[in-house]
LUMNUTOR-943974 format. One record per atom (N, C-alpha, C): residue number from 1; residue in one letter; atom name; x, y, z. Coordinates in pm, 1 decimal. Example, Ala and Ser with C-alpha at 12.3 -4.5 7.8 and 13.67 -1.06 7.14 Angstrom:
// residues 2
REC:k:r:a:px:py:pz
REC:1:a:N:1319.0:-569.0:780.0
REC:1:a:CA:1230.0:-450.0:780.0
REC:1:a:C:1320.0:-330.0:780.0
REC:2:s:N:1285.0:-225.0:708.0
REC:2:s:CA:1367.0:-106.0:714.0
REC:2:s:C:1290.0:3.0:787.0
END
This chain:
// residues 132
REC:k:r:a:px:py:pz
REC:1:x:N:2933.7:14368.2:15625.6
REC:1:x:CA:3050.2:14356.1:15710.9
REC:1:x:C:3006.5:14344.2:15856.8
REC:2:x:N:3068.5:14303.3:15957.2
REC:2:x:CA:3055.2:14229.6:16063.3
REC:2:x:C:3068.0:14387.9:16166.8
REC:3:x:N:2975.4:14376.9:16275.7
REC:3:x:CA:3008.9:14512.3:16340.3
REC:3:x:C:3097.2:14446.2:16459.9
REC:4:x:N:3189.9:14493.5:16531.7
REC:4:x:CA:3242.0:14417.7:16615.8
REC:4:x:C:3197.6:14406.0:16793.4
REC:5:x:N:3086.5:14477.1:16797.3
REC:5:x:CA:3008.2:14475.7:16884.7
REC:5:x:C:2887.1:14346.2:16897.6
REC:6:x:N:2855.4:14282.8:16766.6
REC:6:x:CA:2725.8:14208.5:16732.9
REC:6:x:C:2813.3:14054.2:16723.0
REC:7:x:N:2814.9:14008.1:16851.0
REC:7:x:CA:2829.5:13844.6:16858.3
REC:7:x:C:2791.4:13726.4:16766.8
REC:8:x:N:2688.9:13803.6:16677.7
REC:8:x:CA:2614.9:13672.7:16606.4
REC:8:x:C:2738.3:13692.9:16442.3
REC:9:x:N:2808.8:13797.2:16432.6
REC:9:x:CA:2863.9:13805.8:16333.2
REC:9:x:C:3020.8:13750.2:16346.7
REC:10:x:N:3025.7:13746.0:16445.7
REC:10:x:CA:3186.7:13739.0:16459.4
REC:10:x:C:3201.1:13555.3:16439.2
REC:11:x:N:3308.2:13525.9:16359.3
REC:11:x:CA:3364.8:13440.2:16280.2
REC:11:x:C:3405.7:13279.9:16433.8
REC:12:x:N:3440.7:13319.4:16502.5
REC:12:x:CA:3521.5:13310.2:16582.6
REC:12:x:C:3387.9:13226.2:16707.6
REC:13:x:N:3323.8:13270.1:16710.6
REC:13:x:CA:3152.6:13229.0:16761.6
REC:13:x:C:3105.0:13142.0:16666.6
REC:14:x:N:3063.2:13212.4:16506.4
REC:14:x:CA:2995.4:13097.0:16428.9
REC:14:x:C:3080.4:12907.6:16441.4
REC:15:x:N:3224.9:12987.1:16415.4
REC:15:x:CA:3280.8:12843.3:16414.6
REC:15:x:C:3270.4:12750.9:16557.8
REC:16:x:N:3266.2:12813.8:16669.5
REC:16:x:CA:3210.9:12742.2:16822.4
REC:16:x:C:3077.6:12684.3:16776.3
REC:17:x:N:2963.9:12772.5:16757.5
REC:17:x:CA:2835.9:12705.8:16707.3
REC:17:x:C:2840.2:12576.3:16639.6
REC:18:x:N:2902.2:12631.9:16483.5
REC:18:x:CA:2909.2:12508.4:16422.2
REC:18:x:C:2980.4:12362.3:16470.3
REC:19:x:N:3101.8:12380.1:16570.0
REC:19:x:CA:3139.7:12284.2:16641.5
REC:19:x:C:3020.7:12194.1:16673.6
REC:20:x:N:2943.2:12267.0:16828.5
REC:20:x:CA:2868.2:12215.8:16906.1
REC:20:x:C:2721.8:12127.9:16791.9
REC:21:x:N:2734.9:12244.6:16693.0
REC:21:x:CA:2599.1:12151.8:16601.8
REC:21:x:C:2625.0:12013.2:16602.5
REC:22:x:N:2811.8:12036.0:16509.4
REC:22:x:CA:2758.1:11937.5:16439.4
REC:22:x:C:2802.3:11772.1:16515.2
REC:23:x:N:2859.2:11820.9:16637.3
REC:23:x:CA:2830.9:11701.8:16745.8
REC:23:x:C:2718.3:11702.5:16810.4
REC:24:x:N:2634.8:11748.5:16830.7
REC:24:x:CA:2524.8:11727.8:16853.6
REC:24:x:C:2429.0:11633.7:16747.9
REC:25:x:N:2452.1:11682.1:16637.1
REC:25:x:CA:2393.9:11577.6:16495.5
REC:25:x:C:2450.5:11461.3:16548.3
REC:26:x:N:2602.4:11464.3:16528.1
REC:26:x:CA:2663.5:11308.4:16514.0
REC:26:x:C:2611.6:11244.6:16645.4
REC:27:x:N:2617.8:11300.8:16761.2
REC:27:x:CA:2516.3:11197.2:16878.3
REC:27:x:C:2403.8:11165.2:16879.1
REC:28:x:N:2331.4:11246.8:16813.4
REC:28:x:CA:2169.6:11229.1:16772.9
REC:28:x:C:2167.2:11102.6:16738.0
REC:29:x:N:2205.0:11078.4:16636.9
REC:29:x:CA:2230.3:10943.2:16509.6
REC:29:x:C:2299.4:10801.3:16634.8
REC:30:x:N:2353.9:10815.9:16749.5
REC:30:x:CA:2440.1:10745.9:16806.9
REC:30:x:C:2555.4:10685.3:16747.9
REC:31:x:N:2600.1:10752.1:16696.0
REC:31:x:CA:2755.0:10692.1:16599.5
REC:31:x:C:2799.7:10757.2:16653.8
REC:32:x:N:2935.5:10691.3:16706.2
REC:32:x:CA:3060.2:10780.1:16780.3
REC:32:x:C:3192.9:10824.1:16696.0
REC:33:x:N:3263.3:10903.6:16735.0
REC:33:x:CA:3365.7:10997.6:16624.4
REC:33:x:C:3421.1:10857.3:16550.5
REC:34:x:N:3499.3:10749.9:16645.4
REC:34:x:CA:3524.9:10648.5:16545.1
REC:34:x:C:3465.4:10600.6:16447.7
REC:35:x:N:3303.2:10573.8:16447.1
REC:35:x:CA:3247.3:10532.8:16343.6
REC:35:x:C:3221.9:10634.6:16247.7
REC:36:x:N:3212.6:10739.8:16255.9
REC:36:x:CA:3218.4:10837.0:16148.2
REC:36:x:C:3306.8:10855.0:16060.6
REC:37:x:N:3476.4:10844.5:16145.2
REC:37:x:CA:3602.5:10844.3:16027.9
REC:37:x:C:3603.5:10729.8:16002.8
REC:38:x:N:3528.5:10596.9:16005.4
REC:38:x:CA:3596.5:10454.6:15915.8
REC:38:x:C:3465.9:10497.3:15834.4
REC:39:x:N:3389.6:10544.3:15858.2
REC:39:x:CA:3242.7:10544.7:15736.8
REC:39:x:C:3310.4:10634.4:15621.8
REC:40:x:N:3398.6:10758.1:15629.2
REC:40:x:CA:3388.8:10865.9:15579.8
REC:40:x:C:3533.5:10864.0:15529.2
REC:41:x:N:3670.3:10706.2:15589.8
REC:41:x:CA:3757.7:10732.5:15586.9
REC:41:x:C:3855.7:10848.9:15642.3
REC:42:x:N:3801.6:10898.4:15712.8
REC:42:x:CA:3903.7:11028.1:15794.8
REC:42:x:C:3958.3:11003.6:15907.6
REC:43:x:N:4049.1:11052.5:15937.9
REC:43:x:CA:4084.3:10971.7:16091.5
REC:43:x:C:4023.0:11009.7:16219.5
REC:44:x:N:4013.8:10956.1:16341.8
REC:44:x:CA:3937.9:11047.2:16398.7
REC:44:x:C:3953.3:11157.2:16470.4
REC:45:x:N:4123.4:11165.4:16486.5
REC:45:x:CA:4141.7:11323.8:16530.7
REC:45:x:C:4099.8:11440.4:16404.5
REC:46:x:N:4080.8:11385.1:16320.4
REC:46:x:CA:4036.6:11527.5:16219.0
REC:46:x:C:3857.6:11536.6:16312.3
REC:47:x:N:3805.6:11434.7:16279.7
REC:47:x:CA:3643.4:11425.1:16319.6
REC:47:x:C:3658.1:11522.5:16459.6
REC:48:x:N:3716.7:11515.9:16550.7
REC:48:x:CA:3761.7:11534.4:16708.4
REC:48:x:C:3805.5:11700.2:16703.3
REC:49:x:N:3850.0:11698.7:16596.0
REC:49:x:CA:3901.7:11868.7:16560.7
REC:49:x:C:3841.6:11953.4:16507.4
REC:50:x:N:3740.2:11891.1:16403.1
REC:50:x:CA:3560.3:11939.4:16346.3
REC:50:x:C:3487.1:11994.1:16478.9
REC:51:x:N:3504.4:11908.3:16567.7
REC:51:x:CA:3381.5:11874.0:16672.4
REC:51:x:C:3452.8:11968.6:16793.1
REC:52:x:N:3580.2:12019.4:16834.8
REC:52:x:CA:3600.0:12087.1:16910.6
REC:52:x:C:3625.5:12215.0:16879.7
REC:53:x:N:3608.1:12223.4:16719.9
REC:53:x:CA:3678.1:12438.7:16701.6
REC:53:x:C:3815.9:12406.9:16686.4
REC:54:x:N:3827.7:12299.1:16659.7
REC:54:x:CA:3996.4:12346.5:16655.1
REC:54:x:C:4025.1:12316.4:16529.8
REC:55:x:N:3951.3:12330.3:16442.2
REC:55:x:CA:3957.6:12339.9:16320.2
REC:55:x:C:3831.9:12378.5:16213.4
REC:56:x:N:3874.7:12460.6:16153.9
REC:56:x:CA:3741.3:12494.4:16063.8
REC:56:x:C:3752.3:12424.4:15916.7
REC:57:x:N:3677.9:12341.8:15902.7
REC:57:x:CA:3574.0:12264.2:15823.7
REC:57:x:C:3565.0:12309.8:15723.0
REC:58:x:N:3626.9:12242.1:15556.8
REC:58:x:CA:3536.1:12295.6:15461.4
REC:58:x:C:3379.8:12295.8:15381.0
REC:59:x:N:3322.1:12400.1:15365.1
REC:59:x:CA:3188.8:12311.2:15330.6
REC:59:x:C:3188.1:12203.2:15311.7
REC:60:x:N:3255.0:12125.8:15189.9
REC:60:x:CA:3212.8:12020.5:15153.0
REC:60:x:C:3228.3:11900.5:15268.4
REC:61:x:N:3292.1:11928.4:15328.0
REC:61:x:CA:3368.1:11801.5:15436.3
REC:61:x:C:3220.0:11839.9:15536.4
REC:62:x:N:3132.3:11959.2:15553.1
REC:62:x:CA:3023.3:11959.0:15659.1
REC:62:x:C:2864.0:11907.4:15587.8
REC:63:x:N:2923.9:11928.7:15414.0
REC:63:x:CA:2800.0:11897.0:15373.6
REC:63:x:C:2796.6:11698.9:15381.4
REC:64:x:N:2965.6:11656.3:15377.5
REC:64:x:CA:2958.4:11521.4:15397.8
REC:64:x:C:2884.8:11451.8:15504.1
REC:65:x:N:2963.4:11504.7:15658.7
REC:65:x:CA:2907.9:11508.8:15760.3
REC:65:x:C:2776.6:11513.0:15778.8
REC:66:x:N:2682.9:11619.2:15743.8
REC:66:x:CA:2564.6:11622.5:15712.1
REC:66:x:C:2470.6:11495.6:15662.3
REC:67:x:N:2536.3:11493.1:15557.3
REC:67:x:CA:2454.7:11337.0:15463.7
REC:67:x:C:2473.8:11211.1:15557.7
REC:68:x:N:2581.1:11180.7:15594.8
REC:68:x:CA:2632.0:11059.9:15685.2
REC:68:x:C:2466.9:11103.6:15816.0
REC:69:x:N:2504.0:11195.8:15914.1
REC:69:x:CA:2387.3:11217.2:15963.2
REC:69:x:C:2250.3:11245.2:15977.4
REC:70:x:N:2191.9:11207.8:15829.9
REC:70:x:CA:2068.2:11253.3:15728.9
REC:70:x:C:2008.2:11390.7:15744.9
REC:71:x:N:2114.1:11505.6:15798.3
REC:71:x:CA:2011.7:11612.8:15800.1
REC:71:x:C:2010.4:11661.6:15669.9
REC:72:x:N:1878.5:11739.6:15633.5
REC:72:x:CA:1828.2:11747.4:15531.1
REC:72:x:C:1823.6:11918.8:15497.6
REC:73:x:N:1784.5:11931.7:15361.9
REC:73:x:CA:1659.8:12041.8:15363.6
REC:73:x:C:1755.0:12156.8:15426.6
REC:74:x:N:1664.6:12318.8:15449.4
REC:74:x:CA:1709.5:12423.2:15519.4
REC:74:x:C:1797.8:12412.4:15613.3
REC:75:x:N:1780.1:12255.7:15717.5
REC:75:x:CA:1899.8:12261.9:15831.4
REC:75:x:C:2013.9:12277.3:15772.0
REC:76:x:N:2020.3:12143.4:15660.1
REC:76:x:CA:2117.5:12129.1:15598.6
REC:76:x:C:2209.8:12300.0:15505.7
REC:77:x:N:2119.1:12344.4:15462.1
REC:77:x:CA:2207.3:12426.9:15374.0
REC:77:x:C:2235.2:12585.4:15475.6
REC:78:x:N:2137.5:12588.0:15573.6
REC:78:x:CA:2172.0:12677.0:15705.1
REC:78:x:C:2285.6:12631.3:15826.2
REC:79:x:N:2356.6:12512.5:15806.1
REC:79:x:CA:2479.8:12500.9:15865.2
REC:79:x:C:2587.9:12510.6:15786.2
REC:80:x:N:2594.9:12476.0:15646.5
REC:80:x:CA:2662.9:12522.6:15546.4
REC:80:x:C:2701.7:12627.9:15527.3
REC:81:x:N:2602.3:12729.9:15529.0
REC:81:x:CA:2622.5:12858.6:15496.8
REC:81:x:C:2698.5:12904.4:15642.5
REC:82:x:N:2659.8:12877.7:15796.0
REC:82:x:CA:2736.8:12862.0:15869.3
REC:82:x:C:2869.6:12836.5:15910.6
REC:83:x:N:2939.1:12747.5:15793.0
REC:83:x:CA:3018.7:12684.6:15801.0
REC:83:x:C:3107.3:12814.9:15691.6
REC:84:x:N:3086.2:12881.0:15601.2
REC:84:x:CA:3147.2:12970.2:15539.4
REC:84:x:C:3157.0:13068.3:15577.2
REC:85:x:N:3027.8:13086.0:15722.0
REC:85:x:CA:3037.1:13256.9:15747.9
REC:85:x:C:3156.6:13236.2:15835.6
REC:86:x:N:3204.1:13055.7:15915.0
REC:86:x:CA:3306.2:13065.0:15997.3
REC:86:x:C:3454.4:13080.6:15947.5
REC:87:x:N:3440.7:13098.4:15874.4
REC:87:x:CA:3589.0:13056.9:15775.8
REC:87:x:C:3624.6:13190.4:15705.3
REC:88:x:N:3533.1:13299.8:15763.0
REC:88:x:CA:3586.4:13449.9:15721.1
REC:88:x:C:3629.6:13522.6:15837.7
REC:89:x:N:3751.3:13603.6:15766.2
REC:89:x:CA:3834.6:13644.7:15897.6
REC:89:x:C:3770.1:13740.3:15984.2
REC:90:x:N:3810.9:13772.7:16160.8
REC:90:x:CA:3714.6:13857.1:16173.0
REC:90:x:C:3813.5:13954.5:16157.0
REC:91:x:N:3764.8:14070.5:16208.0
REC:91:x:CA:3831.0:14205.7:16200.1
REC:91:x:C:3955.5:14214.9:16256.7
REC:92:x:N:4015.6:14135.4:16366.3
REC:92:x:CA:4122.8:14114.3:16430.6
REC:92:x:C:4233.8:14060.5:16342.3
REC:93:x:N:4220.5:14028.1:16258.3
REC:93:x:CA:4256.9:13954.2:16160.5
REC:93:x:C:4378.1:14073.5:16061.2
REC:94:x:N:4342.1:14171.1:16077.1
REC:94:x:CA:4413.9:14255.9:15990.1
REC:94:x:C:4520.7:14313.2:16064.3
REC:95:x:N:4548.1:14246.4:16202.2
REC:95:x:CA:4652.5:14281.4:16336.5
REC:95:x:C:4718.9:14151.0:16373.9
REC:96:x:N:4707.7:14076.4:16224.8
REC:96:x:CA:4801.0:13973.3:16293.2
REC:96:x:C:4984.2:13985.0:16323.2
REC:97:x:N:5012.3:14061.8:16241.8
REC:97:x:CA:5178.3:14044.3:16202.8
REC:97:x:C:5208.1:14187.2:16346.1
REC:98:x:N:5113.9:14214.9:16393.2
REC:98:x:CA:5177.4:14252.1:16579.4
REC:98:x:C:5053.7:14180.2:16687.2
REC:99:x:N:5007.1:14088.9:16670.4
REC:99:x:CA:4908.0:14010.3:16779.3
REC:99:x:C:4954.4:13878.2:16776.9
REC:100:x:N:5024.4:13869.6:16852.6
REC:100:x:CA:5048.1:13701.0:16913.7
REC:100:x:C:4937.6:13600.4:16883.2
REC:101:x:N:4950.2:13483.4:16820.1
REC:101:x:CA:4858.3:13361.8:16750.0
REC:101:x:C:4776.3:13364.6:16934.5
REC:102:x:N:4775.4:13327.0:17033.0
REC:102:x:CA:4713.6:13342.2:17163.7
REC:102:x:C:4597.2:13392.1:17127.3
REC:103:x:N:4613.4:13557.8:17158.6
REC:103:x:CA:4534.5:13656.7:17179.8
REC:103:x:C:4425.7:13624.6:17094.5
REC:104:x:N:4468.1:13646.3:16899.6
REC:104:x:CA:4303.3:13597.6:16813.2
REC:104:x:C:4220.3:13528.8:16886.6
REC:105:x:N:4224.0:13409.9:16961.5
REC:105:x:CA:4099.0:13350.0:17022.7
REC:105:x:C:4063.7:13429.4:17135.8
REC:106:x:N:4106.0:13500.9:17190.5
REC:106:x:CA:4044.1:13597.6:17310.4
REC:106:x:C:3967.8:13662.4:17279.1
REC:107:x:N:4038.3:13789.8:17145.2
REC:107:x:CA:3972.8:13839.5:17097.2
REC:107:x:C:3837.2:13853.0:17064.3
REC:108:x:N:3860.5:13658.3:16985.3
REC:108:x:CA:3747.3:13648.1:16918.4
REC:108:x:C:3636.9:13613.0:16978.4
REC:109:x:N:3644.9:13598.2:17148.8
REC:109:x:CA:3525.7:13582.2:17194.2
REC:109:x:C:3520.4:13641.2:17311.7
REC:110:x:N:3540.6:13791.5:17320.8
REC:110:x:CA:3515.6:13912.6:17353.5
REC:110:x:C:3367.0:13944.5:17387.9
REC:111:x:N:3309.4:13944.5:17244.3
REC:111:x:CA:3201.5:13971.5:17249.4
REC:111:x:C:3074.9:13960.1:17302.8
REC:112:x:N:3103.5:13798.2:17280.9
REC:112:x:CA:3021.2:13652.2:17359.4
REC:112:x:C:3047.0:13697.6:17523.3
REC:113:x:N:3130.2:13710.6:17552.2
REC:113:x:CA:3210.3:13762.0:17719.3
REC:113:x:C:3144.4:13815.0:17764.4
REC:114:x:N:3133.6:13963.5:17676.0
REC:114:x:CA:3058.9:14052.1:17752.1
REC:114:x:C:2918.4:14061.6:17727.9
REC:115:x:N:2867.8:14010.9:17672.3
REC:115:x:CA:2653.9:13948.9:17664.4
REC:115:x:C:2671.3:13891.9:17765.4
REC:116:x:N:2758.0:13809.8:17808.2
REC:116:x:CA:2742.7:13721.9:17947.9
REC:116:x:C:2729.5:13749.1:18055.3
REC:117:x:N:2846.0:13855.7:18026.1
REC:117:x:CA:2846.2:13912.6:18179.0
REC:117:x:C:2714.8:14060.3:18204.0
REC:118:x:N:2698.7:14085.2:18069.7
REC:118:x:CA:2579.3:14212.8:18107.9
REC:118:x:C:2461.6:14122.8:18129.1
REC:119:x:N:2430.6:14022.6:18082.9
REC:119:x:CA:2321.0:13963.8:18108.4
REC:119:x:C:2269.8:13845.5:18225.7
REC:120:x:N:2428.1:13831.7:18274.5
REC:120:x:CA:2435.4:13776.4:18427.3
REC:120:x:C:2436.0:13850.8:18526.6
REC:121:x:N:2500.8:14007.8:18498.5
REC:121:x:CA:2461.9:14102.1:18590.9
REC:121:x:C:2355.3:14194.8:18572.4
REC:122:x:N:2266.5:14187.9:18486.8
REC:122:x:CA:2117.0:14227.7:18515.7
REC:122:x:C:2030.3:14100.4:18528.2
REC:123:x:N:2092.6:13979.4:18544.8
REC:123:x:CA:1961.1:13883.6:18616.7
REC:123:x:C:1987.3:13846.9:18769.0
REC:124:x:N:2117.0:13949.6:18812.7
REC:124:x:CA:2131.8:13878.2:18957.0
REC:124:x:C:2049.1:13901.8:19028.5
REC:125:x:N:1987.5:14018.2:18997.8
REC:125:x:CA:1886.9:14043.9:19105.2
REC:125:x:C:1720.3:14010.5:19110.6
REC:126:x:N:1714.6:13892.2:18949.9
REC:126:x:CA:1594.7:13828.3:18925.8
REC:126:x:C:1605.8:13684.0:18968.3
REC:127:x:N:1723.9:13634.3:19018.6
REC:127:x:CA:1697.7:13492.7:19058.5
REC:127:x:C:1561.0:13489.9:19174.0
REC:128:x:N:1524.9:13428.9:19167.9
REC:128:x:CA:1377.7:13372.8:19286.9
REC:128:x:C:1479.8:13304.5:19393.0
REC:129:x:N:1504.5:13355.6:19522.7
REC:129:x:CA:1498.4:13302.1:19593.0
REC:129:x:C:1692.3:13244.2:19606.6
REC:130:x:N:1726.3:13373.5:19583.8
REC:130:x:CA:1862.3:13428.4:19545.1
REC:130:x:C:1907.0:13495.1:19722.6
REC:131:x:N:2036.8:13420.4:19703.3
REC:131:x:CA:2071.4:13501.0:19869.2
REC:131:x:C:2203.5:13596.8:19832.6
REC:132:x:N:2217.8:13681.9:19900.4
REC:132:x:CA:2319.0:13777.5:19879.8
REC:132:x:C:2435.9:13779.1:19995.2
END
């Protein structure tokens, strides 16, 4: 189970990750979202909704994606498995029927928030050549 302190577990992050992957794949290859939904038949606001988090992906539709972009091997079945850890609820999840649809995405990247900010405010004072 997911601790709600540990960023790498929370649902809500994996599915951001998996976003950014798997546009990053599809530019690698230079095929743009259009050519992916006439290859794959999908339209391209679904492709556009894969690729921004605003929708979570079923395996099979990432293992498609995948093949279209030849990744292979461990990448391949380590974004997969990615792709299922995003599609489990996080803990916020059991406060939906009094948490406004809004808030879940705040929530859910809480965590991420605050690594940022503890780790931007213990490097302020390591920039080289940093003015105050």
């Amino acid at each position: 189970m997911a601790r709600r302190g540990d960023p790498g577990q929370n649902p809500t992050l994996r599915g951001r990750r998996l976003a950014m992957e798997l546009q990053r794949r599809r530019e690698a290859t230079g095929m743009s979202r259009e050519e992916v939904a006439r290859q794959l038949e999908w339209s391209t606001s679904t492709v556009f909704r894969i690729e921004t988090g605003r929708s979570r992906p079923q395996p099979g539709n990432v293992r498609t994606l995948l093949e279209l972009y030849g990744v292979t091997g461990a990448e391949r079945d380590g974004l997969i498995q990615l792709t299922r850890e995003a599609r489990q609820p996080g803990w916020w999840h059991s406060f939906r029927d009094v948490l406004p649809n809004p808030y879940e995405v705040y929530i859910g990247t809480v965590p991420e928030s605050l690594t940022l900010m503890k780790s931007s405010a213990a490097s302020k004072f390591a920039w080289p050549g940093r003015r105050s």
